[in-house]
KEGULUM-172826 format. One record per residue (C-alpha): residue number from 0; x, y, z; residue in one letter. Coordinates in steps of 0.25 Angstrom, whole numbers, padded with zeros to 4 digits, always signed. Last residue first. Example, Ala and Ser with C-alpha at 12.3 -4.5 7.8 and 13.67 -1.06 7.14 Angstrom:
BEGIN
<r seq="1" px="+0055" py="-0004" pz="+0029" type="S"/>
<r seq="0" px="+0049" py="-0018" pz="+0031" type="A"/>
***
This chain:
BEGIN
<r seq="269" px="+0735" py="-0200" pz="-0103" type="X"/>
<r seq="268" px="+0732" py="-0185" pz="-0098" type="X"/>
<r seq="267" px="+0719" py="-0188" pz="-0087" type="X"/>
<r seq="266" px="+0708" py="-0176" pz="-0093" type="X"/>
<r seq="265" px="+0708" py="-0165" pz="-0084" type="X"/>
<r seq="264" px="+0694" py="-0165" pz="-0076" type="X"/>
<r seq="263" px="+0685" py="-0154" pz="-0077" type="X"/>
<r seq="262" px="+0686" py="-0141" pz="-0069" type="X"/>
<r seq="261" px="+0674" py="-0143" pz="-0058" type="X"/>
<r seq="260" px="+0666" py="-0132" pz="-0057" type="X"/>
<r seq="259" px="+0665" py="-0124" pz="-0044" type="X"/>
<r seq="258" px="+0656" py="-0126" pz="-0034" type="X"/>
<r seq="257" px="+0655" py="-0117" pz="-0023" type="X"/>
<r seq="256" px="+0660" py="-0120" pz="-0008" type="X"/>
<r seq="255" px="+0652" py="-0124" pz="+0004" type="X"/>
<r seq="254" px="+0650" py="-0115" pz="+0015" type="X"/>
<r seq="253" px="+0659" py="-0117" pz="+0028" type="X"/>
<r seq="252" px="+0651" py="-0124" pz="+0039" type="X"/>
<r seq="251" px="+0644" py="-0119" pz="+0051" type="X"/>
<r seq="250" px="+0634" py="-0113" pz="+0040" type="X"/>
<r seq="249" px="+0629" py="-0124" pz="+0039" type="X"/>
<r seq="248" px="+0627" py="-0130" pz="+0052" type="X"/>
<r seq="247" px="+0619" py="-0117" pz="+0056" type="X"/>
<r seq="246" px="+0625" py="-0104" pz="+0063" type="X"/>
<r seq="245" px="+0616" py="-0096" pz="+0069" type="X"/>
<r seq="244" px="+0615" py="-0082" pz="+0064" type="X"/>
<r seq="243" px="+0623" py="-0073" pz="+0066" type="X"/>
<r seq="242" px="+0617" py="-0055" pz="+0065" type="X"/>
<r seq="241" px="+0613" py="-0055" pz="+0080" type="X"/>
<r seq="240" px="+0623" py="-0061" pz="+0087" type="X"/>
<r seq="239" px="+0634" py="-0051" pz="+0081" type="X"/>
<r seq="238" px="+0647" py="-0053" pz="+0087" type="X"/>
<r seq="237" px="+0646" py="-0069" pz="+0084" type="X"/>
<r seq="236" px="+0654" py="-0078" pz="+0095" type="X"/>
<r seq="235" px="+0668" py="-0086" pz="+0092" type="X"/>
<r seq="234" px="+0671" py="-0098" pz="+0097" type="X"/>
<r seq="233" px="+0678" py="-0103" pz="+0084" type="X"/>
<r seq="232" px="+0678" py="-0090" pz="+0074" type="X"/>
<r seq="231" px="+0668" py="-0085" pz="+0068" type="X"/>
<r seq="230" px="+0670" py="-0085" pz="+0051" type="X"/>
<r seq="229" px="+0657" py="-0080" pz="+0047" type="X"/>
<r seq="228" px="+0654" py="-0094" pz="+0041" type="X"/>
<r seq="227" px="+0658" py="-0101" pz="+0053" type="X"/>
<r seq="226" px="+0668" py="-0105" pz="+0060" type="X"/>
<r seq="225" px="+0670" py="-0116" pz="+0070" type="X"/>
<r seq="224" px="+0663" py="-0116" pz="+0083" type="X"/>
<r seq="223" px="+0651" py="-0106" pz="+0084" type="X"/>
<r seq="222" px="+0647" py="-0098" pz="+0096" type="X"/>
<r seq="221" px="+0633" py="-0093" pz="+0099" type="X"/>
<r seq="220" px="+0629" py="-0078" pz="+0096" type="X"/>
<r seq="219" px="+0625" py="-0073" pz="+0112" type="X"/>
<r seq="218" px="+0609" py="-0074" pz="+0113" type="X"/>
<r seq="217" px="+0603" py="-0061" pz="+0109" type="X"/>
<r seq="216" px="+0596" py="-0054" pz="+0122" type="X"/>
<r seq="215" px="+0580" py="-0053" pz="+0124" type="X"/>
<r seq="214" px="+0581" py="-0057" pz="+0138" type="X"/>
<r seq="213" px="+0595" py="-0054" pz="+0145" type="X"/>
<r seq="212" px="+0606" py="-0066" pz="+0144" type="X"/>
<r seq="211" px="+0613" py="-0068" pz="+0158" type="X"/>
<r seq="210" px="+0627" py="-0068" pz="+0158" type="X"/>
<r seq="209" px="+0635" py="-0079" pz="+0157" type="X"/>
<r seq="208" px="+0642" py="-0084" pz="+0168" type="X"/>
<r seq="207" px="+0656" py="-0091" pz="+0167" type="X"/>
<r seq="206" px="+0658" py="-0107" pz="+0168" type="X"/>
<r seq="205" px="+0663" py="-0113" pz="+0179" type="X"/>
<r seq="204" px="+0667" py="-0127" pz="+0180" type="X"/>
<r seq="203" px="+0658" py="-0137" pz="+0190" type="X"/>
<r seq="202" px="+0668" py="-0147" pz="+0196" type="X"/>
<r seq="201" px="+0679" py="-0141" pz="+0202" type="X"/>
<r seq="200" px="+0674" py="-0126" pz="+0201" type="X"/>
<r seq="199" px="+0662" py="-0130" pz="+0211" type="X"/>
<r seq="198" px="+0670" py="-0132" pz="+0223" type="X"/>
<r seq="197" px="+0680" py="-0119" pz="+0220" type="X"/>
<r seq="196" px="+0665" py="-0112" pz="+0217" type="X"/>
<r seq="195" px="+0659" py="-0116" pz="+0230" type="X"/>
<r seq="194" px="+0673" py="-0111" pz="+0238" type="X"/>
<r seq="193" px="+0675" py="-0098" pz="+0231" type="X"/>
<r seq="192" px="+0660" py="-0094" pz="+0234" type="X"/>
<r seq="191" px="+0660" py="-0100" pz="+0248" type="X"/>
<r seq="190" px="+0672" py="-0090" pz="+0249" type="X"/>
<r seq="189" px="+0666" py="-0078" pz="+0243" type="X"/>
<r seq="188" px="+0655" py="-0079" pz="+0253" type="X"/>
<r seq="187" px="+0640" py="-0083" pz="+0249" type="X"/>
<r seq="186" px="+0631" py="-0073" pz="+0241" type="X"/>
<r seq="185" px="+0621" py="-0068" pz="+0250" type="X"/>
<r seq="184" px="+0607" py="-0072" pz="+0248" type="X"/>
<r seq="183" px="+0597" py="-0061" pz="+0251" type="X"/>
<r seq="182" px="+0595" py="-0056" pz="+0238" type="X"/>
<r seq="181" px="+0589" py="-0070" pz="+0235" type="X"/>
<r seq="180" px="+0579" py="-0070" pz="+0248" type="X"/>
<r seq="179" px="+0581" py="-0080" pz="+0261" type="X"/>
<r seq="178" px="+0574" py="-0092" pz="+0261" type="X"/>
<r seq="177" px="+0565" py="-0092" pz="+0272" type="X"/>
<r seq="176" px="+0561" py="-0107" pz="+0279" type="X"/>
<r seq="175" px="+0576" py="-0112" pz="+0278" type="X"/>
<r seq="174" px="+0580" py="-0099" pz="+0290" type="X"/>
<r seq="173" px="+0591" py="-0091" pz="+0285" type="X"/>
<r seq="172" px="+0601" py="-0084" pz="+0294" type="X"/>
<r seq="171" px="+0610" py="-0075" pz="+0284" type="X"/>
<r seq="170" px="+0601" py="-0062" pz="+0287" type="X"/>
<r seq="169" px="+0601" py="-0065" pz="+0302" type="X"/>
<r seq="168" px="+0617" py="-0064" pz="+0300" type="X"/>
<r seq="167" px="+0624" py="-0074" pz="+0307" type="X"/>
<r seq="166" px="+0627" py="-0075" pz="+0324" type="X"/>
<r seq="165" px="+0639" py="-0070" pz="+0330" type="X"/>
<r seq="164" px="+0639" py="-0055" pz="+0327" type="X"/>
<r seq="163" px="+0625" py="-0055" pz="+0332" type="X"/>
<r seq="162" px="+0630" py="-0061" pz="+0345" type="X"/>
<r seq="161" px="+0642" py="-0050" pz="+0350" type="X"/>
<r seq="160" px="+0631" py="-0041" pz="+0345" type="X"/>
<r seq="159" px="+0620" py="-0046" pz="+0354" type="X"/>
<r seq="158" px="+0631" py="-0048" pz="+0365" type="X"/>
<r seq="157" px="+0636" py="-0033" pz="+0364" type="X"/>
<r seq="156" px="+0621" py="-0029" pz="+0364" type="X"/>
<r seq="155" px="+0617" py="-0035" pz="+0376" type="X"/>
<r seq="154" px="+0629" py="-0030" pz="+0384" type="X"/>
<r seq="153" px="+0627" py="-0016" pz="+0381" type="X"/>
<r seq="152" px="+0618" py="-0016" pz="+0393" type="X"/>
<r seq="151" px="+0627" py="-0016" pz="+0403" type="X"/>
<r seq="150" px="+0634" py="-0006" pz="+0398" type="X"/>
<r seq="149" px="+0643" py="-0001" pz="+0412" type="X"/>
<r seq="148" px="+0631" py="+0009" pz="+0414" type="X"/>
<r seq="147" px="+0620" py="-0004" pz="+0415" type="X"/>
<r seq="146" px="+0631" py="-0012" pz="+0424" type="X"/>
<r seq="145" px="+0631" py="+0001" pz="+0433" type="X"/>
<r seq="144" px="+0616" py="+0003" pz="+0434" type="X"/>
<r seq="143" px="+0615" py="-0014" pz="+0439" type="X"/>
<r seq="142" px="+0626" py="-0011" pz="+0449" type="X"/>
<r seq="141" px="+0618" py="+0000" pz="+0455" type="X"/>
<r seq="140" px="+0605" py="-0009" pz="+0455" type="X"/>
<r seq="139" px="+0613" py="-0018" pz="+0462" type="X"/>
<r seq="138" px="+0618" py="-0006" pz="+0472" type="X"/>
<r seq="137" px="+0603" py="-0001" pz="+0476" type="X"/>
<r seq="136" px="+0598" py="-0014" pz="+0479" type="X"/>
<r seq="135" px="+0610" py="-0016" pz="+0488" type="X"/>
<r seq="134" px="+0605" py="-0004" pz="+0495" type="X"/>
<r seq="133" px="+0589" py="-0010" pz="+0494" type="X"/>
<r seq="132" px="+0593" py="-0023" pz="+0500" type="X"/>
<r seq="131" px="+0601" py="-0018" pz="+0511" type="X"/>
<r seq="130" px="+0590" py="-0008" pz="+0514" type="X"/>
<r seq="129" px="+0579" py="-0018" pz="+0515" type="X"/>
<r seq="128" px="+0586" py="-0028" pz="+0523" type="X"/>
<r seq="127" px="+0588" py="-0017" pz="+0532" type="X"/>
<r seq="126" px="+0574" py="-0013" pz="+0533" type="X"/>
<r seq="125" px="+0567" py="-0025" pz="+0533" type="X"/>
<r seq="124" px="+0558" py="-0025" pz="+0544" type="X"/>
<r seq="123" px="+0555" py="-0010" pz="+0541" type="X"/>
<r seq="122" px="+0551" py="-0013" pz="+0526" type="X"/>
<r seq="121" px="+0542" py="-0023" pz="+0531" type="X"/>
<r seq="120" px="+0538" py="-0036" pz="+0522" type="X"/>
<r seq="119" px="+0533" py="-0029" pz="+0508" type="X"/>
<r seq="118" px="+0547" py="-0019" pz="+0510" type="X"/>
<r seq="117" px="+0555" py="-0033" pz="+0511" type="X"/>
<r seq="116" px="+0548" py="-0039" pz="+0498" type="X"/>
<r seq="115" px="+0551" py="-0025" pz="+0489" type="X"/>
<r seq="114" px="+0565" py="-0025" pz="+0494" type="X"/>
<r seq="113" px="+0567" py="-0039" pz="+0490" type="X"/>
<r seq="112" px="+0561" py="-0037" pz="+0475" type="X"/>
<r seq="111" px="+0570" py="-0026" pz="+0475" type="X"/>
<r seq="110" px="+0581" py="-0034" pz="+0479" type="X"/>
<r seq="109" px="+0577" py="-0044" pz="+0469" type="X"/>
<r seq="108" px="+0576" py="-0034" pz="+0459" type="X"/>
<r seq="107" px="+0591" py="-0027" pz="+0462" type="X"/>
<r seq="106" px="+0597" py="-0042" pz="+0461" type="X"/>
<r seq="105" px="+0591" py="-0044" pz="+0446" type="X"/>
<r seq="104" px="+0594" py="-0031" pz="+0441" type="X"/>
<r seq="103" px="+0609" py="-0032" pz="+0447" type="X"/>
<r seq="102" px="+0611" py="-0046" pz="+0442" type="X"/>
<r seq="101" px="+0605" py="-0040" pz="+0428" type="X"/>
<r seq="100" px="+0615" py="-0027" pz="+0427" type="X"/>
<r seq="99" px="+0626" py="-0034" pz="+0431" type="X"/>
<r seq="98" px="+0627" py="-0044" pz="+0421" type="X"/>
<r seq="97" px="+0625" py="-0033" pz="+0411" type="X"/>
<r seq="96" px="+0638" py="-0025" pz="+0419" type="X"/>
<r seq="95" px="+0645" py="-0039" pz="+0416" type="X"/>
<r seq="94" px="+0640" py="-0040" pz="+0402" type="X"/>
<r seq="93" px="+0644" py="-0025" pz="+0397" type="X"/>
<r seq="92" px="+0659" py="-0027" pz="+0404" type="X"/>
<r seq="91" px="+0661" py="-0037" pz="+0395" type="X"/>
<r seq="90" px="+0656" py="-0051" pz="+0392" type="X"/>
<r seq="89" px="+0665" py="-0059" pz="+0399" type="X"/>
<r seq="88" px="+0658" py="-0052" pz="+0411" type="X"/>
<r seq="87" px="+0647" py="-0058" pz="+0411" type="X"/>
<r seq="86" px="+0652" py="-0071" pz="+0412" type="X"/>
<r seq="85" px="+0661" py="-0066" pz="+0422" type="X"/>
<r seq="84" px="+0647" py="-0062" pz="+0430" type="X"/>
<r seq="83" px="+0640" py="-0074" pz="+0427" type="X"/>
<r seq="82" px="+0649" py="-0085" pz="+0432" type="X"/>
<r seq="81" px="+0652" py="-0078" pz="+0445" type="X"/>
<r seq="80" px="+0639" py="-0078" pz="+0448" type="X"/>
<r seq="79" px="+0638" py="-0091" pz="+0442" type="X"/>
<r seq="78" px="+0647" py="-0097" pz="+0450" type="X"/>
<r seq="77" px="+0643" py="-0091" pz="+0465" type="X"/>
<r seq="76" px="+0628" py="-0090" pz="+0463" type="X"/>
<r seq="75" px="+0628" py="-0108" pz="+0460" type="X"/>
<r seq="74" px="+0637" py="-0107" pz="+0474" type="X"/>
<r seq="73" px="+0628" py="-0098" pz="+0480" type="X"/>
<r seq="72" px="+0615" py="-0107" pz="+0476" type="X"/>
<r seq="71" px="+0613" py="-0111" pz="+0489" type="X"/>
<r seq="70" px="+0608" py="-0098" pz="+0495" type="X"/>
<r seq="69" px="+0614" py="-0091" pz="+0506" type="X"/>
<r seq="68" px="+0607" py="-0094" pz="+0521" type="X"/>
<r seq="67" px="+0599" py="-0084" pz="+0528" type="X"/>
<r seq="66" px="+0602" py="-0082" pz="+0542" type="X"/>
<r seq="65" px="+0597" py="-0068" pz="+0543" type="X"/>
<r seq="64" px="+0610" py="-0062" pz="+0548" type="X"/>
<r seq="63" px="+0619" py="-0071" pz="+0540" type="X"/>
<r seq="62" px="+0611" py="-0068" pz="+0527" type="X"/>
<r seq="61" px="+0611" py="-0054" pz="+0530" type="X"/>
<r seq="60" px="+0627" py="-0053" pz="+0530" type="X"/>
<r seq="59" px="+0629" py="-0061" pz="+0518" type="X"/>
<r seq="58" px="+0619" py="-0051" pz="+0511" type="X"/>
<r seq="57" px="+0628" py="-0039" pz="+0516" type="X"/>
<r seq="56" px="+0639" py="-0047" pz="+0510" type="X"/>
<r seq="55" px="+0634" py="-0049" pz="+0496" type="X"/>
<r seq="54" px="+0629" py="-0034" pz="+0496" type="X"/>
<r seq="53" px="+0642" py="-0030" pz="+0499" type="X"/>
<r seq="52" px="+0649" py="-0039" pz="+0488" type="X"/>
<r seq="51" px="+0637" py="-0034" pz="+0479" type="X"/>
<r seq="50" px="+0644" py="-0020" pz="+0480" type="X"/>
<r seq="49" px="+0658" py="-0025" pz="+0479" type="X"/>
<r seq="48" px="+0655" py="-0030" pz="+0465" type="X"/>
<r seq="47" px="+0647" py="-0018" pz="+0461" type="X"/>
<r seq="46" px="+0661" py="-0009" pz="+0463" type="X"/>
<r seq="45" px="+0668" py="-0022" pz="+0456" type="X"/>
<r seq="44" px="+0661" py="-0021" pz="+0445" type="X"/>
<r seq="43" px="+0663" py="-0006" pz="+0443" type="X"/>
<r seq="42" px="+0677" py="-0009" pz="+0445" type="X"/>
<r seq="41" px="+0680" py="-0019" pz="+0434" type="X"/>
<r seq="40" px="+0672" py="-0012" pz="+0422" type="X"/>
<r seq="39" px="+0685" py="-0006" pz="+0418" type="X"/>
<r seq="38" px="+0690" py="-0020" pz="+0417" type="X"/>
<r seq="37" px="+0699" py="-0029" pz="+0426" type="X"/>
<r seq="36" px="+0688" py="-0035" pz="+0435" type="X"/>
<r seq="35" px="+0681" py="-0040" pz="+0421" type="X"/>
<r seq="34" px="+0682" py="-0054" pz="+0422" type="X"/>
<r seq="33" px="+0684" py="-0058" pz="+0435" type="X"/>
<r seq="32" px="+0676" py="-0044" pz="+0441" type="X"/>
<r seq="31" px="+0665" py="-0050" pz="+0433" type="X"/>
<r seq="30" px="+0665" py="-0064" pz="+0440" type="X"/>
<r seq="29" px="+0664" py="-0057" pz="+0454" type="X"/>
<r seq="28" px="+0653" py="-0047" pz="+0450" type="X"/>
<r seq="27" px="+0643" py="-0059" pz="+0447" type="X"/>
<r seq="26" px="+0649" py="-0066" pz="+0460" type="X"/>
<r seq="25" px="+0645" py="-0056" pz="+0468" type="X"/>
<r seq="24" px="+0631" py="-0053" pz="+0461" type="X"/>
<r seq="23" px="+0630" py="-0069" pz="+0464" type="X"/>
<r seq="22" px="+0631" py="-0066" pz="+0480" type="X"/>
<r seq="21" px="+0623" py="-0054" pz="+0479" type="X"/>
<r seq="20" px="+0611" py="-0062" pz="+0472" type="X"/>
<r seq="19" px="+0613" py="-0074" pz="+0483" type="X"/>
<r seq="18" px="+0614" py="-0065" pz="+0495" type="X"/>
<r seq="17" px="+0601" py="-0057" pz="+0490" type="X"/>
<r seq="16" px="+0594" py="-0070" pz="+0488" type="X"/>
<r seq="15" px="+0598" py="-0075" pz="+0501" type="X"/>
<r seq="14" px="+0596" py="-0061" pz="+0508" type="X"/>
<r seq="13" px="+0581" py="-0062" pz="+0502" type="X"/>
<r seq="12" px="+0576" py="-0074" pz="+0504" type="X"/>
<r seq="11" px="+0581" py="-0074" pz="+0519" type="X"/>
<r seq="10" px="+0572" py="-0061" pz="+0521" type="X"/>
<r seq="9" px="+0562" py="-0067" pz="+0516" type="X"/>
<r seq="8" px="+0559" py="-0078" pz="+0522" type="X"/>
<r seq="7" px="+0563" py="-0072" pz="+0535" type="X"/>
<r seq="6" px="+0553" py="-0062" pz="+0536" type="X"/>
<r seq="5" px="+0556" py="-0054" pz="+0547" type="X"/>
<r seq="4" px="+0551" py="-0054" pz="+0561" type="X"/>
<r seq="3" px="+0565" py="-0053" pz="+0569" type="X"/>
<r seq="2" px="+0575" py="-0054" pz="+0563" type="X"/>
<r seq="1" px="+0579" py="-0036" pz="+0563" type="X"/>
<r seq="0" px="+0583" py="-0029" pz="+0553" type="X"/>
***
C-alpha cells in the first residue's frame, strides 16, 4: 500500500485504535497468565497470548510507516488492562475465558466496522491494510470460540449461585405494607426460645397450660378445702361431676347433733 492518495484521516484512526485495543488485549492476557499461568488452562492462554502479541507488533510497525502517533491513554490501557484480566481471573478459569469472550466480541466488531469503512473508500487502495485487519479478525474471533468452549458461559450462573447463597430467603423478606399470612410464620429458633423464656422465668413464673374446654363440655368439679360431708379429702376433686352438687356454707360444716334429755340434777348431799 502505497502513501500516496489515501485517506489519511482514516487511516490514522484506525491503526490508533487498533494499537490501542491490541495493546490492552496484551495486558488483559498478561494479568491472567499471573494468576492462572500454572493451571491447566495456562497454555491455552498463552497460545492467544502470543497471538495479540503478533498483532501488537504488526500495529507498532504500521504506526511508524504511517506516522501515526499512539494514543495518550496507554498508560490508563496499561493498568487497567492488567487490572481486569487478574481480576478476572481470581474468578476461575470460567471468568478469564468470559473476559475473553467480550474483549474478543468487542475488537472483532470494530474490525468489522473498519473493514466495512476501507471497502466503501477503495478496496484496491487498501488492500493490505485490508487483509491484515481481516487475518487478525479471523484470530480474535478464534480467541472468542475458545473462551465459549473453555465454559465461558458458565461464569454467570457460578456468580448467581455464589450471590443467592449470600443473600436471605425471598420468603423471609417482608415488606411493612404486606403482612405476611399466619401459616406463614415460622416459629423462631430454639435458641431465641431458650433465651426469651430464661428472661421471662426471672420475673413472670410459669404456669402449666390447660387444655382448651370443647363447647357443650362439663366444667371440671371444683376443689374444696377442708372436708366435707362426703368425707374429700383437702385438695381433692369429685370423680363424678355430674351427680356433686355445689357445696353451700351449710353443708361446709358438720351437721348438728340431736338433742338428748337432760338427766336431772343430783340433789347437793348436806
Amino acid at each position: 500500500m502505497t502513501l500516496d492518495n489515501i485517506n489519511w484521516a482514516t487511516v490514522d484512526r484506525i491503526i490508533r485504535v487498533d494499537h490501542a485495543g491490541e495493546y490492552g488485549a496484551n495486558r488483559i492476557y498478561a494479568g491472567q497468565m499471573a494468576v492462572l499461568g500454572r493451571t491447566s488452562v495456562g497454555p491455552v492462554i498463552q497460545k492467544m497470548w502470543d497471538q495479540e502479541k503478533d498483532h501488537l507488533k504488526k500495529f507498532s510497525e504500521l504506526m511508524v510507516q504511517f506516522r501515526v502517533r499512539p494514543t495518550v491513554l496507554m498508560p490508563f490501557w496499561n493498568v487497567l488492562g492488567f487490572a481486569l484480566g487478574a481480576g478476572t481471573a481470581l474468578l476461575g478459569k470460567e471468568g478469564a475465558m468470559a473476559c475473553t469472550v467480550a474483549v474478543e466480541e468487542t475488537i472483532a466488531h470494530h474490525y468489522n466496522n473498519q473493514i466495512r469503512t476501507l471497502m466503501e473508500e477503495d478496496p484496491e487502495k487498501y488492500e493490505e491494510l485490508l487483509q491484515i485487519i481481516k487475518t487478525f479478525r479471523d484470530e480474535e474471533l478464534e480467541h472468542h470460540d475458545v473462551g465459549l468452549d473453555h465454559d465461558a458461559q458458565s461464569v454467570g450462573y457460578k456468580l448467581l449461585e455464589r450471590t443467592q447463597h449470600s443473600l436471605p430467603c425471598p420468603s423471609q423478606v417482608q415488606t411493612p405494607s404486606s403482612a405476611p399470612p399466619s401459616s406463614a410464620i415460622q416459629p423462631p429458633t430454639r435458641l431465641s426460645l431458650q433465651s426469651s423464656s430464661k428472661a421471662l422465668s426471672y420475673t413472670i413464673p410459669s404456669a402449666p397450660c390447660r387444655p382448651s374446654r370443647e363447647e357443650g363440655e362439663a366444667p371440671p368439679s371444683p376443689k374444696v378445702k377442708g372436708r366435707d360431708a362426703k368425707g374429700v379429702g383437702i385438695g381433692a376433686e369429685r370423680s363424678d361431676p355430674e351427680k356433686s352438687q355445689p357445696l353451700s356454707t351449710a353443708t361446709s360444716r358438720p351437721p348438728p347433733r340431736e338433742a338428748t334429755a337432760l338427766a336431772p340434777a343430783r340433789p347437793a348431799e348436806s
